[in-house]
DSSP file (Angstrom, degrees, kcal/mol; ACC not computed):
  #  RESIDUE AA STRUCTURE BP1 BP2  ACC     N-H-->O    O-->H-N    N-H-->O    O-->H-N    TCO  KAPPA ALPHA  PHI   PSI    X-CA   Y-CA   Z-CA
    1    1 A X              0   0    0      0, 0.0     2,-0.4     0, 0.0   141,-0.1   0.000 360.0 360.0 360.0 129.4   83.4   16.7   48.8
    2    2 A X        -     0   0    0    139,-0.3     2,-0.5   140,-0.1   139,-0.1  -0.389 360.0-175.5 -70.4 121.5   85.3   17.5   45.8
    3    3 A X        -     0   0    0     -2,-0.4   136,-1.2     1,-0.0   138,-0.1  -0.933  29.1-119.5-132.7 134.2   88.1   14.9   44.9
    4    4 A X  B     -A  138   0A   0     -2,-0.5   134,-0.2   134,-0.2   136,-0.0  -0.116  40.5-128.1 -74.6 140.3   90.8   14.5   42.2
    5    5 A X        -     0   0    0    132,-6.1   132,-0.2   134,-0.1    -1,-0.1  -0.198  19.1-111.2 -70.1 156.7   90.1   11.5   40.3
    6    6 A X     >  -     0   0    0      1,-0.1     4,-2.3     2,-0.0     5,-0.3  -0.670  35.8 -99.5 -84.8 153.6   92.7    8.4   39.6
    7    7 A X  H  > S+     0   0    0      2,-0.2     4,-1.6     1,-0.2     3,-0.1   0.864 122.6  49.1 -26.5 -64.6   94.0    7.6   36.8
    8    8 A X  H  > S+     0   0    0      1,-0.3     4,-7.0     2,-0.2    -1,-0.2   0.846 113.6  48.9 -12.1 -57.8   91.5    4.8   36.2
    9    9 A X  H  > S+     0   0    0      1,-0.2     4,-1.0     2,-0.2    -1,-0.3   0.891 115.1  41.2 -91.3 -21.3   88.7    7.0   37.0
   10   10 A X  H  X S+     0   0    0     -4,-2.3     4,-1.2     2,-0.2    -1,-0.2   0.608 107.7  56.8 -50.6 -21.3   89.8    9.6   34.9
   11   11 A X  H  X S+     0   0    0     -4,-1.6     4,-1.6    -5,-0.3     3,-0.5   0.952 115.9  49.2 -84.2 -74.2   91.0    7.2   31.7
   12   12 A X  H  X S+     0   0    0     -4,-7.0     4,-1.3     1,-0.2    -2,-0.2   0.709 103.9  54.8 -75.6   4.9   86.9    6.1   32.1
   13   13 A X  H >< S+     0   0    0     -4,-1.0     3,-1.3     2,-0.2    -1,-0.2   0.975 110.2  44.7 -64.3 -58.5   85.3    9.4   32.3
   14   14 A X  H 3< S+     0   0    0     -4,-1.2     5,-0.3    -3,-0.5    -1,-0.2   0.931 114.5  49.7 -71.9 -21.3   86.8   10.4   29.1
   15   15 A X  H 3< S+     0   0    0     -4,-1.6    -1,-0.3    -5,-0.1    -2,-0.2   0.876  86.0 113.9 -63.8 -40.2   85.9    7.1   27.7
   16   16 A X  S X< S-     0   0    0     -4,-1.3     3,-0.6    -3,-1.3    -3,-0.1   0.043  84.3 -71.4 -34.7 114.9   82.5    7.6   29.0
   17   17 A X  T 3  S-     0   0    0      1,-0.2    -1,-0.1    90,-0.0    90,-0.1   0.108  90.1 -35.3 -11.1 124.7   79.6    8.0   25.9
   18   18 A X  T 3  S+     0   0    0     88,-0.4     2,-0.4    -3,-0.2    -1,-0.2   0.616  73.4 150.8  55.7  57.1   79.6   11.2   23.9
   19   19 A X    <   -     0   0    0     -3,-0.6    20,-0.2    -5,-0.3    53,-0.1  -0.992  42.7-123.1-111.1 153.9   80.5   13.9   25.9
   20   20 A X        -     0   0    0     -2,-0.4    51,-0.4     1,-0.1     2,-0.3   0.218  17.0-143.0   3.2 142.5   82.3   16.9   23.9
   21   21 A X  E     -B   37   0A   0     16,-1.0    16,-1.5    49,-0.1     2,-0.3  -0.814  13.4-124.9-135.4-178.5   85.5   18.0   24.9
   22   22 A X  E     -BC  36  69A   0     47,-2.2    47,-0.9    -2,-0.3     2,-0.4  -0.974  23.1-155.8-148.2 108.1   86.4   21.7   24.7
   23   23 A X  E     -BC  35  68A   0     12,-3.5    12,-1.5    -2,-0.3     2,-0.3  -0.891   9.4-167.0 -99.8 143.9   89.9   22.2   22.4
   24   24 A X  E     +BC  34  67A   0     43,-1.5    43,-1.3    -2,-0.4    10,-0.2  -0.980  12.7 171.9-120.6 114.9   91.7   25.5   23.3
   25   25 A X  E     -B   33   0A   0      8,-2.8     8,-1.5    -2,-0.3     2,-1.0  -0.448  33.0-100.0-105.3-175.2   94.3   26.6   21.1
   26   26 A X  E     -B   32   0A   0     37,-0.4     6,-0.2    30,-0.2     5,-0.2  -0.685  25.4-150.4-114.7 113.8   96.6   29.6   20.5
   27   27 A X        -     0   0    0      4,-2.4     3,-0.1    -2,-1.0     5,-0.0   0.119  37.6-100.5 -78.0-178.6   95.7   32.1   18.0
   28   28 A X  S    S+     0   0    0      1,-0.3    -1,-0.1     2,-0.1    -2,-0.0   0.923 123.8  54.8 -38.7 -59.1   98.8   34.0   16.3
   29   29 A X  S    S-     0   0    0      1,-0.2    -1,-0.3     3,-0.0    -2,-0.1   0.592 124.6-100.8 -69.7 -12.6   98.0   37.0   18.8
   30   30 A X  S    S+     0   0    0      1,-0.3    -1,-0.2    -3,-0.1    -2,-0.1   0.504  77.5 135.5 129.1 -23.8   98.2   35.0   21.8
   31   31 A X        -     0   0    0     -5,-0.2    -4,-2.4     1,-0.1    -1,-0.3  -0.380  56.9-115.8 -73.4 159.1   94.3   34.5   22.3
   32   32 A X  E     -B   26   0A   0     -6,-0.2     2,-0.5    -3,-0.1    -6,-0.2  -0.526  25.9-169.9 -49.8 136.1   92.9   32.0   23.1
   33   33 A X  E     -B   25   0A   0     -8,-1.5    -8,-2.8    -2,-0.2     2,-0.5  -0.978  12.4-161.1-141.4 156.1   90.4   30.3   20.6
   34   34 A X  E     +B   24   0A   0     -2,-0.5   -10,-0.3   -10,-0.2     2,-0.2  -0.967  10.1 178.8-137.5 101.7   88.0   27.0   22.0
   35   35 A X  E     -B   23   0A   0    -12,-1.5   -12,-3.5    -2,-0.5     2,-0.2  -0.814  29.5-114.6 -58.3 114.0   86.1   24.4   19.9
   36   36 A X  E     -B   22   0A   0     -2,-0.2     2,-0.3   -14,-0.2   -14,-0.2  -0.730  39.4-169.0 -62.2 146.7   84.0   21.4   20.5
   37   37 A X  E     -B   21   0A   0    -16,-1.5   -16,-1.0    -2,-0.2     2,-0.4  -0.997  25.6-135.5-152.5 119.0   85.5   18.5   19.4
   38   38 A X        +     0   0    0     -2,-0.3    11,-0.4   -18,-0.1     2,-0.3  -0.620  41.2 171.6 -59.6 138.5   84.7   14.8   18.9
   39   39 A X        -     0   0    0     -2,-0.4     2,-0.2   -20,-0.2     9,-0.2  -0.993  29.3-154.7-144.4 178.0   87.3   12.7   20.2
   40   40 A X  E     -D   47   0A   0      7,-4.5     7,-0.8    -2,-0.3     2,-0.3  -0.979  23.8-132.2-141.7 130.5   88.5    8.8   21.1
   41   41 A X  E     -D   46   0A   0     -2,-0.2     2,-0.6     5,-0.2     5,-0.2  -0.545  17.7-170.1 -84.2 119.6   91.0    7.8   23.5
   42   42 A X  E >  S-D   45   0A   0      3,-3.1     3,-2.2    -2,-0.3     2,-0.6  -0.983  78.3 -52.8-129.2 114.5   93.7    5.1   21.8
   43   43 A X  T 3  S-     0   0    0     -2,-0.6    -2,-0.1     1,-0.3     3,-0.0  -0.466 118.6 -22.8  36.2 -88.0   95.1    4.3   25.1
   44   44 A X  T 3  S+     0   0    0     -2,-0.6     2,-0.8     2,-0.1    88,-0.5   0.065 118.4 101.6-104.9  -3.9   96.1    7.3   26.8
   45   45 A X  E <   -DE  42 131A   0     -3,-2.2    -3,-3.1    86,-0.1    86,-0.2  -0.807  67.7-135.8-105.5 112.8   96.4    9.3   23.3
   46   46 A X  E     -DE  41 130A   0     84,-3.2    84,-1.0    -2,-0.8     2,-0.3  -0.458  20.9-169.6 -53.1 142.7   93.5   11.7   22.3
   47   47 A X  E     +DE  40 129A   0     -7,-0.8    -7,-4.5    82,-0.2     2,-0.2  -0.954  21.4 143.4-150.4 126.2   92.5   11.3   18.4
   48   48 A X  E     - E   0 128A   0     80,-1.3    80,-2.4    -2,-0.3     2,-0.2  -0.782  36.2-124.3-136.4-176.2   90.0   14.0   16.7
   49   49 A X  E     - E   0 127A   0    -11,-0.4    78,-0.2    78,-0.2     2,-0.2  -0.443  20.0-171.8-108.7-171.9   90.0   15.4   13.4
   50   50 A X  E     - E   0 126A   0     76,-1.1    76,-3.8    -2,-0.2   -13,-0.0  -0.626  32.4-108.2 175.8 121.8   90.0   18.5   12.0
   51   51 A X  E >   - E   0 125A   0     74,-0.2     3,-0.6    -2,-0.2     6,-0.3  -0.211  35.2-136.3 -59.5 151.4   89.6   20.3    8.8
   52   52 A X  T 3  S+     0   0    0     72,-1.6    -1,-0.2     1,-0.3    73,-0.1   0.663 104.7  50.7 -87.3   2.4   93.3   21.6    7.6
   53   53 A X  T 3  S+     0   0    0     71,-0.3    -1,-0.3     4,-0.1     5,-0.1   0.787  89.7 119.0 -92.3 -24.9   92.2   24.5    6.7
   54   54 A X  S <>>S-     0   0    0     -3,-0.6     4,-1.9     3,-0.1     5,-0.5   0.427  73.0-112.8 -29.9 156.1   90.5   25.1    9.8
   55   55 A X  H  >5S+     0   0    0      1,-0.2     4,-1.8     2,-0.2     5,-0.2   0.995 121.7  39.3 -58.0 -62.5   91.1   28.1   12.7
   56   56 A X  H  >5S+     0   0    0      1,-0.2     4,-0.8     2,-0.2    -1,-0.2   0.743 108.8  52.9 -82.4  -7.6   92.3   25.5   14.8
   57   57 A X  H >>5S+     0   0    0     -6,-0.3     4,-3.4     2,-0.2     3,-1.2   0.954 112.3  52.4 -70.3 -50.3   94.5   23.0   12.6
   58   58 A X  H 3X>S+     0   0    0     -4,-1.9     4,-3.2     1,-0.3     5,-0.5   0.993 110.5  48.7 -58.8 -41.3   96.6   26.4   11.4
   59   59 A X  H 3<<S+     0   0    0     -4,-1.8     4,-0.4    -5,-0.5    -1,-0.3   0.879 116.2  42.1 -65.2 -27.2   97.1   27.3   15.1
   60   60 A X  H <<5S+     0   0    0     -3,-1.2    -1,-0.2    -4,-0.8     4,-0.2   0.772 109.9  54.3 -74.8 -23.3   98.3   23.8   15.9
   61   61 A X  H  <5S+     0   0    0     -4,-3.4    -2,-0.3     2,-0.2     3,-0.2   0.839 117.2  36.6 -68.0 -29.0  100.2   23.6   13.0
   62   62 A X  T  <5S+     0   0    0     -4,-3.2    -1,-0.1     1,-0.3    -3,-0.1   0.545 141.0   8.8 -88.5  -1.7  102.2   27.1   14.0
   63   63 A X      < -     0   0    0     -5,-0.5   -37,-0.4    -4,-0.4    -1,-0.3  -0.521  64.6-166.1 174.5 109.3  102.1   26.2   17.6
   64   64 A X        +     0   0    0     -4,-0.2    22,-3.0    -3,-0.2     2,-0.9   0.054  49.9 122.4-101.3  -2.7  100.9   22.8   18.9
   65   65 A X  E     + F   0  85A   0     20,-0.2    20,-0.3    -6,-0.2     2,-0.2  -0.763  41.8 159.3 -89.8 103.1  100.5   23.8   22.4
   66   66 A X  E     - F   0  84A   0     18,-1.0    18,-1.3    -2,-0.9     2,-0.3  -0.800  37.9-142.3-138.4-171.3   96.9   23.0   23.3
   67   67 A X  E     -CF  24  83A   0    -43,-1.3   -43,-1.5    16,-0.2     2,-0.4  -0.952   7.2-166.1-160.0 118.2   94.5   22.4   26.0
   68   68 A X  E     -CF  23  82A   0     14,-1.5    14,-1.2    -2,-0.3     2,-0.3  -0.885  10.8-178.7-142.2 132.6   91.1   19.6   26.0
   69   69 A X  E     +CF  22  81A   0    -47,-0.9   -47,-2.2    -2,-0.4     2,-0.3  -0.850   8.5 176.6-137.5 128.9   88.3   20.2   29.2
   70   70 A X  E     + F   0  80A   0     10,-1.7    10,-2.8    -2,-0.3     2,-0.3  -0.898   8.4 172.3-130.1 170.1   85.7   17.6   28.9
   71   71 A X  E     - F   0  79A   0    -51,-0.4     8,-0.3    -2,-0.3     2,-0.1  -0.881  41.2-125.6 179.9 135.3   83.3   17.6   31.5
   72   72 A X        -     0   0    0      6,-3.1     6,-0.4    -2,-0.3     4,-0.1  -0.516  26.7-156.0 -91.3 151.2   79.8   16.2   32.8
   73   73 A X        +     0   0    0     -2,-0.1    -1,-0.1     4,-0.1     3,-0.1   0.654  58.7  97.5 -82.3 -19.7   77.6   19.3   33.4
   74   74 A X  S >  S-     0   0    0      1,-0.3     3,-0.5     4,-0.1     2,-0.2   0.023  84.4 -73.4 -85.6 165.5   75.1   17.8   36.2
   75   75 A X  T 3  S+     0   0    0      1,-0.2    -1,-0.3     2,-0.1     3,-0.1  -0.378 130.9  46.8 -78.6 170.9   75.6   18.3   40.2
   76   76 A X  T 3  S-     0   0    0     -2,-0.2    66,-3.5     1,-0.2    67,-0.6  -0.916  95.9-163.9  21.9 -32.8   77.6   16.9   41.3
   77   77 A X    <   -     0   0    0     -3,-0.5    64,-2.6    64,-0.2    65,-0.6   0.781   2.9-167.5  66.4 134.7   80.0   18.1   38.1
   78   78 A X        -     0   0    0     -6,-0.4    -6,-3.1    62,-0.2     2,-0.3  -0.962   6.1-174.6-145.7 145.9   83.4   16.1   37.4
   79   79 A X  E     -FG  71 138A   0     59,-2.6    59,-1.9    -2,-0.3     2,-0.3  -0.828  13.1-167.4-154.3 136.0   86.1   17.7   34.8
   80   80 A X  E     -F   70   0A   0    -10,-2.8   -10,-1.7    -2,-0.3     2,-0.5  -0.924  14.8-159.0-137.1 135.8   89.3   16.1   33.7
   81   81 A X  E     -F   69   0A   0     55,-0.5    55,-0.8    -2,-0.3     2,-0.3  -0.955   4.8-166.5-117.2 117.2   91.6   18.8   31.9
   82   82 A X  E     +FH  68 135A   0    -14,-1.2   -14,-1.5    -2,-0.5     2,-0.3  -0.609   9.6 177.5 -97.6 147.5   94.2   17.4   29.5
   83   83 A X  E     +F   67   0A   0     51,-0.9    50,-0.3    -2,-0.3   -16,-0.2  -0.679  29.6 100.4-176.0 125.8   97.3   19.9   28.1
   84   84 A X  E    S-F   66   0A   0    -18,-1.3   -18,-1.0    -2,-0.3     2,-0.4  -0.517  73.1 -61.8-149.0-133.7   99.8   19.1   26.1
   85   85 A X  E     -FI  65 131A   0     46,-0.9    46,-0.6   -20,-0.3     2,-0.2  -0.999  42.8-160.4-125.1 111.9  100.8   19.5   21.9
   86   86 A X  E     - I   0 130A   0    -22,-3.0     2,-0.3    -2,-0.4    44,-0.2  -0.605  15.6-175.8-100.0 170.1   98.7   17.9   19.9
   87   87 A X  E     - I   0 129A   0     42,-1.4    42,-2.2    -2,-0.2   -26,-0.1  -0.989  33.3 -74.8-159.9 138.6  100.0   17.2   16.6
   88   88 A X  E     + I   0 128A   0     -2,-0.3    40,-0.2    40,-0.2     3,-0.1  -0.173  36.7 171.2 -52.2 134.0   99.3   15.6   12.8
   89   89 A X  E    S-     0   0A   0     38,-2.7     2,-0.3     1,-0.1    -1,-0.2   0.737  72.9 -26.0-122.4 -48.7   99.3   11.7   13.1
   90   90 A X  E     - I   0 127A   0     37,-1.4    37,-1.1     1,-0.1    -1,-0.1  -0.770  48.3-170.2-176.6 117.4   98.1   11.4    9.2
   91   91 A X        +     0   0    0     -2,-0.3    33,-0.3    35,-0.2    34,-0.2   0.454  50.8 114.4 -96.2  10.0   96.1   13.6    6.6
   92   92 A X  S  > S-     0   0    0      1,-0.2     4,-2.2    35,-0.1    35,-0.1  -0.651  75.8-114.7 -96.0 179.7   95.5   11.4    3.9
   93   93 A X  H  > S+     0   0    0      1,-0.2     4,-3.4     2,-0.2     3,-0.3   0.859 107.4  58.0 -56.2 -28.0   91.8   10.6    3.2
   94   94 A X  H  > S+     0   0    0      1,-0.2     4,-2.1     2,-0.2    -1,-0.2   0.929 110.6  42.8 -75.1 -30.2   91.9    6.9    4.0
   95   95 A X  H  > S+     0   0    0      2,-0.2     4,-2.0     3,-0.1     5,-0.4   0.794 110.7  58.0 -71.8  -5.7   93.1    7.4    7.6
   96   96 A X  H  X S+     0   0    0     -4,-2.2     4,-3.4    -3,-0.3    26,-0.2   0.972 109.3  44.9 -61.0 -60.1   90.6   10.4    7.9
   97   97 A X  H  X S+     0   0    0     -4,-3.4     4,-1.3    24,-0.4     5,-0.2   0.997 116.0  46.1 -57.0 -60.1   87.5    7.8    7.0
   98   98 A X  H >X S+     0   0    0     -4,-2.1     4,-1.4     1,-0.2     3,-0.5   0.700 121.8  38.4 -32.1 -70.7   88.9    5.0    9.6
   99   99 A X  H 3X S+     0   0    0     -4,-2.0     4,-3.9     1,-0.3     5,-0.3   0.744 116.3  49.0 -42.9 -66.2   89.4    7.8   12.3
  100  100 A X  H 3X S+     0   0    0     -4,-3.4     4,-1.7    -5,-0.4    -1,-0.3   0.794 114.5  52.6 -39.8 -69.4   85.9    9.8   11.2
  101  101 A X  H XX S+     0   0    0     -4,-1.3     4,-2.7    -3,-0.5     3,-2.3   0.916 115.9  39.8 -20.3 -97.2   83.9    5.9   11.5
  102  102 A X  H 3< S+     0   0    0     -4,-1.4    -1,-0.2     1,-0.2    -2,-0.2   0.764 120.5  37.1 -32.8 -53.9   85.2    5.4   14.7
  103  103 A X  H 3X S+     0   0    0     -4,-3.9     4,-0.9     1,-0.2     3,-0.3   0.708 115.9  56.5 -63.0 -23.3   85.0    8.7   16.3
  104  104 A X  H <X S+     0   0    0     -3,-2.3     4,-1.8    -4,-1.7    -3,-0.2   0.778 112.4  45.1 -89.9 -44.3   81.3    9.1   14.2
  105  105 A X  H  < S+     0   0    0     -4,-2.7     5,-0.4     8,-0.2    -1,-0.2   0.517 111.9  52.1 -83.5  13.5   80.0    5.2   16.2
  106  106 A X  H  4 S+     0   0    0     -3,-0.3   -88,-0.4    -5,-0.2    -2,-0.2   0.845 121.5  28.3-114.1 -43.6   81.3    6.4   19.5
  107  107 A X  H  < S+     0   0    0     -4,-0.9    -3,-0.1   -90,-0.1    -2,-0.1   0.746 139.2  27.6 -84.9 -49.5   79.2   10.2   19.3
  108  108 A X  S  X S-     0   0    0     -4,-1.8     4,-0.6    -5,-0.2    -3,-0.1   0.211 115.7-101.4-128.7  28.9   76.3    8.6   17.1
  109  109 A X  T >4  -     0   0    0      3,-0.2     3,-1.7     2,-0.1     4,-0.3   0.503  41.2 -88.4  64.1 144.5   76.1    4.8   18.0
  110  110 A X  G >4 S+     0   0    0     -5,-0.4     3,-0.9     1,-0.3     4,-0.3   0.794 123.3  66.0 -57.2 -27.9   77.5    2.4   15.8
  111  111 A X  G 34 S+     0   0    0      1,-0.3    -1,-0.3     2,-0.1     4,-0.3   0.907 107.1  47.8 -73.9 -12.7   74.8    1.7   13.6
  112  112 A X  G <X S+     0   0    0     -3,-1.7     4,-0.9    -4,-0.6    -1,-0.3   0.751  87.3 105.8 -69.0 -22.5   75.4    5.6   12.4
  113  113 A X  H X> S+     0   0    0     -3,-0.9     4,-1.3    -4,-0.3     3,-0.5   0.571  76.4  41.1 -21.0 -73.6   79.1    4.6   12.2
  114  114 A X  H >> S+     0   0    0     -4,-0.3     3,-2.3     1,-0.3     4,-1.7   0.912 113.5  55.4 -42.1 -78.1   79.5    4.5    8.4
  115  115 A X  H 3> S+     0   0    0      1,-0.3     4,-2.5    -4,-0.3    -1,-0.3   0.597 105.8  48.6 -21.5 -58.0   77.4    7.5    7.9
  116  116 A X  H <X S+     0   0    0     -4,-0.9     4,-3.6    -3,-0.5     5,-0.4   0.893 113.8  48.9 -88.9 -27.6   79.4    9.7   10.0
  117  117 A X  H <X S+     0   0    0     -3,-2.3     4,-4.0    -4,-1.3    -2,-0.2   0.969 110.5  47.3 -67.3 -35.3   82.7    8.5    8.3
  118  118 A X  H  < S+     0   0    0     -4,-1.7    -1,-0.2     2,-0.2    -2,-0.2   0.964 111.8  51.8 -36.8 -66.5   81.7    8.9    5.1
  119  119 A X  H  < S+     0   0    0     -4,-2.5    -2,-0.2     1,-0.2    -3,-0.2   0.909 129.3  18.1 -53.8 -45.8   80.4   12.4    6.1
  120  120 A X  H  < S+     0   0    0     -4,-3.6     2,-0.2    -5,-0.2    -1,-0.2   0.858  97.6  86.1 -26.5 -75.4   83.8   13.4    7.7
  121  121 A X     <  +     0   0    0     -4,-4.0   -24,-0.4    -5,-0.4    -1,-0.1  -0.269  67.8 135.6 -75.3  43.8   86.4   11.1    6.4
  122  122 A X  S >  S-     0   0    0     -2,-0.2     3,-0.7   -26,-0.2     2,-0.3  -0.609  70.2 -79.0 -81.4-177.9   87.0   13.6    3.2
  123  123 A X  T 3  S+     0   0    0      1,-0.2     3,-0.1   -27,-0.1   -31,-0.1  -0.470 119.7  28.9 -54.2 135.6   90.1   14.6    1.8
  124  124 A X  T 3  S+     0   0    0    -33,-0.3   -72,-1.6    -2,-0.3     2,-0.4   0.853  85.5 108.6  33.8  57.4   91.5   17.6    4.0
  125  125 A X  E <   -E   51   0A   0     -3,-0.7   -74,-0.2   -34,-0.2    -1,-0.2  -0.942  63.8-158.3-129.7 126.9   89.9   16.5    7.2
  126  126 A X  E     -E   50   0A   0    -76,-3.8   -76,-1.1    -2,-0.4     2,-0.4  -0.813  21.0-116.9-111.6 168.9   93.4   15.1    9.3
  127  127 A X  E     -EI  49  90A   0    -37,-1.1   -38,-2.7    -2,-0.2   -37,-1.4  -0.754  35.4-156.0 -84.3 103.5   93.7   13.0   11.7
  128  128 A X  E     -EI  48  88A   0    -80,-2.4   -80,-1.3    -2,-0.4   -40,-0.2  -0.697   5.9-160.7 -97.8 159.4   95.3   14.7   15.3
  129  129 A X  E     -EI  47  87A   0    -42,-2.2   -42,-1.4    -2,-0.4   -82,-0.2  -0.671   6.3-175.7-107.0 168.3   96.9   13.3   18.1
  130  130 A X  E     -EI  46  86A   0    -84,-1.0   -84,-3.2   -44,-0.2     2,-0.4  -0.677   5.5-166.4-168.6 111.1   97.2   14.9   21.6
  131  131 A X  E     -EI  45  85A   0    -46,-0.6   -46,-0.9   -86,-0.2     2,-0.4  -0.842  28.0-137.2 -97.4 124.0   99.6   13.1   24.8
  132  132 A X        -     0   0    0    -88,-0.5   -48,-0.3    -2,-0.4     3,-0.1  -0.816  31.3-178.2 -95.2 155.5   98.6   14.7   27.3
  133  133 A X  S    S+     0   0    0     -2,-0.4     2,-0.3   -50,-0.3   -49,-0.2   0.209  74.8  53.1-108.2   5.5  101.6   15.8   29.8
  134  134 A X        +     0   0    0      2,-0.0   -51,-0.9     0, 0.0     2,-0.3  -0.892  62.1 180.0-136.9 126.6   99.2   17.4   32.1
  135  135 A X  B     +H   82   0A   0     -2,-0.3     2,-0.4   -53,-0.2   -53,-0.2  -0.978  11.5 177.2-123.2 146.9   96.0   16.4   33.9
  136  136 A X        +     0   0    0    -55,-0.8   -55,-0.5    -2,-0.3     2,-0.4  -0.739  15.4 167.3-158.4  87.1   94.1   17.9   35.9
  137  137 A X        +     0   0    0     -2,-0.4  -132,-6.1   -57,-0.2     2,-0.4  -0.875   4.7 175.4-129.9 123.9   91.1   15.8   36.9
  138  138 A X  B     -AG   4  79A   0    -59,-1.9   -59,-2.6    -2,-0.4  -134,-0.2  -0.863  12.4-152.8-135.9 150.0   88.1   16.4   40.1
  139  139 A X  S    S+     0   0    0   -136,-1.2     2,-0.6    -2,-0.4   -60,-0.2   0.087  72.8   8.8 -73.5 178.7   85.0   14.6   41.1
  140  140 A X        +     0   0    0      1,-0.2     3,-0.3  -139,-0.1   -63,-0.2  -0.065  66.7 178.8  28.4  41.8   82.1   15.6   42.7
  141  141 A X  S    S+     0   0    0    -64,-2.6  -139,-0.3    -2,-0.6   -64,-0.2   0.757  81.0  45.6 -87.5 -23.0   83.0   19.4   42.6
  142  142 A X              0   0    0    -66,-3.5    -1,-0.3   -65,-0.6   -65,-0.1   0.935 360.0 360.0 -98.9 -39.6   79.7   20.6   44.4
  143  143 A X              0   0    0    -67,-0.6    -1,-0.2    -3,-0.3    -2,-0.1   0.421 360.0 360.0  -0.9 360.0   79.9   17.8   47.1
């Protein structure tokens, strides 16, 4: 039977190895536009990157209002959906490598760590944040 998760169990799902999340942002017109995204949980606070040039940095930079689904795919299938404003926490390069390193050993196991920050962590890839103020997180949905 399908059941909304607890905090707890929601906090370790997304913590949970490598799965994707799914960013939805707001394009000028209104549309929607949806990304995969590495990310890492620093407490309750989502941290990805993003290039600044990017479709989805300019749409959070003109409007911050966005929208994270990560979700295991398998039966039973369990979803946590995060929305709030994500926002720039820090573009220069050196927090870009920390971030990229972390986020890079969490996706591609630590002994790839370096590798992925390097490959990342340039100059104009920033660092975002996202508190969520909404969640909206089920179990067992085929149950």
């Amino acid at each position: 039977m399908m059941e909304e998760m607890s905090k707890a169990e929601y906090l370790a799902f997304l913590n949970a190895p490598a799965r994707c999340g799914k960013l939805a942002t707001v394009r000028e017109d209104g549309r929607p536009h949806v990304v995969p995204i590495w990310f890492i949980l620093d407490g309750e606070t989502l941290i990805f990157t993003a290039w600044h040039t990017s479709v989805k940095m300019k749409n959070i930079l003109r409007d911050g209002r966005v929208a994270i689904c990560v979700d295991h795919d398998q039966p039973p299938f369990h979803y946590v959906l995060l929305e709030g404003k994500a926002e720039l926490l820090d573009a220069s390069p050196e927090a870009s490598r920390q971030w990229a390193t972390i986020i890079g050993g969490r996706y591609m196991g630590t002994d790839r760590a370096e590798e992925f920050g390097k490959r990342n962590g340039i100059d104009g890839e920033w660092v975002m944040r996202m508190v969520p103020d909404r969640v909206v997180a089920y179990k067992n949905v085929t149950d």
